[in-house]
C-alpha positions, -999 to 999 in steps of 0.1 A, spaced: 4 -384 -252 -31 -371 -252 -37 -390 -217 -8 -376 -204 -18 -342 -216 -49 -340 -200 -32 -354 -167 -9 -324 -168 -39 -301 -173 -57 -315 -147 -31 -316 -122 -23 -280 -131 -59 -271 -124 -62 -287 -92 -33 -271 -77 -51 -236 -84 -73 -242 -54 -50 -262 -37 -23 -235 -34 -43 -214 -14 -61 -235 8 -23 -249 19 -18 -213 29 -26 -201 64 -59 -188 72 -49 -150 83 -74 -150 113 -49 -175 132 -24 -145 137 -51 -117 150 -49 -134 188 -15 -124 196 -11 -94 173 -5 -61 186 -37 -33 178 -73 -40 171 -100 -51 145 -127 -33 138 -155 -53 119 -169 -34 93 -197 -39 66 -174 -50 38 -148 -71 65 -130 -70 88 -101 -39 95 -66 -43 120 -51 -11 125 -35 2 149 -28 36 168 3 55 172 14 87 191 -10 110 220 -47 101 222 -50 143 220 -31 146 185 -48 159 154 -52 127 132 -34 112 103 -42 79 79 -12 64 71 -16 40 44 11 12 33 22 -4 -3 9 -33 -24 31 -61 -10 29 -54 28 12 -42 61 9 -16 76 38 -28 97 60 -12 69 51 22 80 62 23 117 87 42 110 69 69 94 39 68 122 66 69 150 81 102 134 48 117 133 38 103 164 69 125 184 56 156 160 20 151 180 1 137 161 -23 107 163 -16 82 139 -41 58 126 -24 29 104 -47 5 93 -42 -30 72 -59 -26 36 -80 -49 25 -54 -84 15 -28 -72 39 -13 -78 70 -46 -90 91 -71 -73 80 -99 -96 58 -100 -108 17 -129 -94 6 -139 -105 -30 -138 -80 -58 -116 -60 -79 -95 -37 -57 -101 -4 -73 -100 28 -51 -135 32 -49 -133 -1 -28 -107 8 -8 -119 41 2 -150 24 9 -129 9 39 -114 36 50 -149 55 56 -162 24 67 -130 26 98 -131 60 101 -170 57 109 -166 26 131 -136 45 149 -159 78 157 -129 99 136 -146 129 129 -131 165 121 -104 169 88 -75 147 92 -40 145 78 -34 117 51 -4 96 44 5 71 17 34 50 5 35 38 -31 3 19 -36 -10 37 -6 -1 67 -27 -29 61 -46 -46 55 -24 -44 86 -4 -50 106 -36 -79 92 -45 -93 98 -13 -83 133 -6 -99 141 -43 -129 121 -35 -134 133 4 -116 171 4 -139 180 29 -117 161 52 -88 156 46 -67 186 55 -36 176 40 -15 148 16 19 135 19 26 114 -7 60 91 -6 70 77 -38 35 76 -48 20 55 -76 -13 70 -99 14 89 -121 33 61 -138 46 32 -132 81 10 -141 65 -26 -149 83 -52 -152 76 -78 -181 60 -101 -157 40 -77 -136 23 -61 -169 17 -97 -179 1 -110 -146 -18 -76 -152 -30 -80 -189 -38 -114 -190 -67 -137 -171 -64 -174 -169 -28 -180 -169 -15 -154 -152 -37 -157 -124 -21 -193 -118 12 -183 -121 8 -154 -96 -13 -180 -68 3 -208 -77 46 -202 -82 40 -166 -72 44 -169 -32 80 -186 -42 91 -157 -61 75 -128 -44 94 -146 -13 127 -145 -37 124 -111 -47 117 -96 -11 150 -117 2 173 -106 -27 161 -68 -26 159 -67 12 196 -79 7 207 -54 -17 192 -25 -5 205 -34 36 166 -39 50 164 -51 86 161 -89 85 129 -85 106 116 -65 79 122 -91 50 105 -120 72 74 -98 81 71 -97 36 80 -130 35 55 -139 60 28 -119 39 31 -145 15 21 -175 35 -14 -165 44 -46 -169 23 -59 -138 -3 -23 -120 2 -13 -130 -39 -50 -125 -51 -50 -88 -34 -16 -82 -49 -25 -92 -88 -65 -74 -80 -47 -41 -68 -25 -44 -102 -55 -44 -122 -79 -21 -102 -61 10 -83 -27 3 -99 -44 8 -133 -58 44 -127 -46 71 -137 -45 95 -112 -37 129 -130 -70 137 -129 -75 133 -92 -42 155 -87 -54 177 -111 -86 185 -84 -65 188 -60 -50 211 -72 -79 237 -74 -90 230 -36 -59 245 -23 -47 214 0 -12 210 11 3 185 -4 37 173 0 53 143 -23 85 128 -13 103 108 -41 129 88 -41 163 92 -69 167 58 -77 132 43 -74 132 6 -89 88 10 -93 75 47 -102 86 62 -136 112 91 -132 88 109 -150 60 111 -123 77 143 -99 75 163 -138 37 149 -142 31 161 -109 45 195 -109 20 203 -141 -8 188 -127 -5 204 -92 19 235 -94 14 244 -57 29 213 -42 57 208 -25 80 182 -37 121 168 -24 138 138 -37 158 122 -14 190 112 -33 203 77 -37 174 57 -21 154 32 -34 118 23 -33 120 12 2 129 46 14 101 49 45 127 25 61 163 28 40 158 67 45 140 69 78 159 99 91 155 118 57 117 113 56 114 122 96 134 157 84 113 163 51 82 154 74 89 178 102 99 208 78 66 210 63 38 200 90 27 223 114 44 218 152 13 208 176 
């Protein structure tokens, strides 16, 4: 029994390591893909451009769980408002590298002046972020108000969270969490994305490109270090600067979000008084895509024509 055991463990162990070296090396899918790469001092950056070479600039930043190929939509909409749209792959993502280290904001906004640099970006800019890239967009309008000249925020995280039992697990706990998430976790991450995609009536292209996520190398690591480095801040504080500098700041929530607490338009309203905020009613999470034509309309009321 004890033999058998220890056979278990061991096989258990080995399949740690193996799991992700079975996955695909992401640098086999730059070649053909559309955009650029940008090789910066902590890795290497895809983004992409959207929209005239002339227009004033905005970052558009994507979710936890995919590219930046989620927000096409979005940059497109901007894009025929004028505006030059710079959509980049964080860190884990789409093509962009694995860097080691806990994915907290200060790392990630340590990309995004490392691309902005390496790009020759200079002047304020707009900023954009979806759910995780919420945060993300927060943290680095509080931290860089000098340029950024205004925040849209769509069904932001930083101001609470819905977390599923397994998620705050994967979160809390080291060891066996991390081999349930890198070992079984591409399986269900791909079962989730197919049975939501379903539900909520996502393109099928859509679902595959998440799907896809899955099958390359660092993608569940980035995932379970985002949920315990920027997932895990609070970001009423950063709001709560913002606040006193005066920035436009627009937050778009969905009704029925499945991820951030109902409570987070209320949290925000106190924390930043001055910002404008619309729910769009009866979408999901997913709304960039599910409620393309509401975001384009929300988008264009409140940014300047160019």
């Amino acid at each position: 029994m004890i033999w058998a055991l220890a056979t278990l463990a061991a096989l258990a162990a080995g399949a740690y390591p193996l799991s992700e070296w079975l996955r695909r090396p992401v640098a086999e899918a730059r070649a053909a893909a559309p955009g650029a790469m940008a090789a910066l001092p902590s890795g290497c950056t895809h983004y992409r451009w959207h929209g005239p070479a002339d227009g004033p600039v905005v970052l558009c930043l994507h979710g936890i769980s995919t590219g930046g190929w989620f927000m096409d939509s979005t940059a497109e909409t901007l894009a025929r408002l004028g505006y030059r749209v710079l959509v980049p792959d964080l860190y884990g993502r789409g093509l962009s590298d694995r860097p080691p280290g806990r994915q907290s904001s200060a790392m990630l906004i340590g990309q995004i002046d490392e691309l902005l640099a390496a790009l020759g970006v200079t002047g304020r800019l707009g900023v954009l972020g979806f759910s995780m890239g919420g945060a993300m967009a927060t943290a680095f309008a509080a931290a860089r108000p000098d340029l950024v000249e205004r925040l849209i925020l769509i069904a932001p995280a930083g101001l609470g969270l819905k977390m599923p039992w397994a998620v705050a697990l994967a979160r809390a706990l080291p060891g066996l969490a991390d081999w349930l998430v890198r070992v079984p976790g591409g399986a269900l991450v791909r079962l989730v994305a197919r049975r939501y995609g379903r539900a909520r009536a996502l393109p099928a292209a859509v679902i595959e490109a998440q799907v896809a996520e899955t099958r390359y190398r660092g993608f569940l690591p980035a995932m379970l270090s985002s949920l315990r480095g920027l997932l895990a801040e609070d970001l009423g504080p950063a709001h709560r600067r913002l606040a006193t500098t005066g920035m436009p700041v627009l937050a778009i929530w969905a009704e029925r979000d499945e991820l951030i607490a109902p409570a987070a338009a209320q949290r925000l309203a106190a924390l930043n008084p001055g910002a404008v905020q619309i729910t769009l009613a009866g979408a999901g999470h997913a709304l960039p895509i599910t409620h393309a034509a509401e975001v384009a309309r929300a988008l264009a009321g409140v940014l300047p024509c160019r």
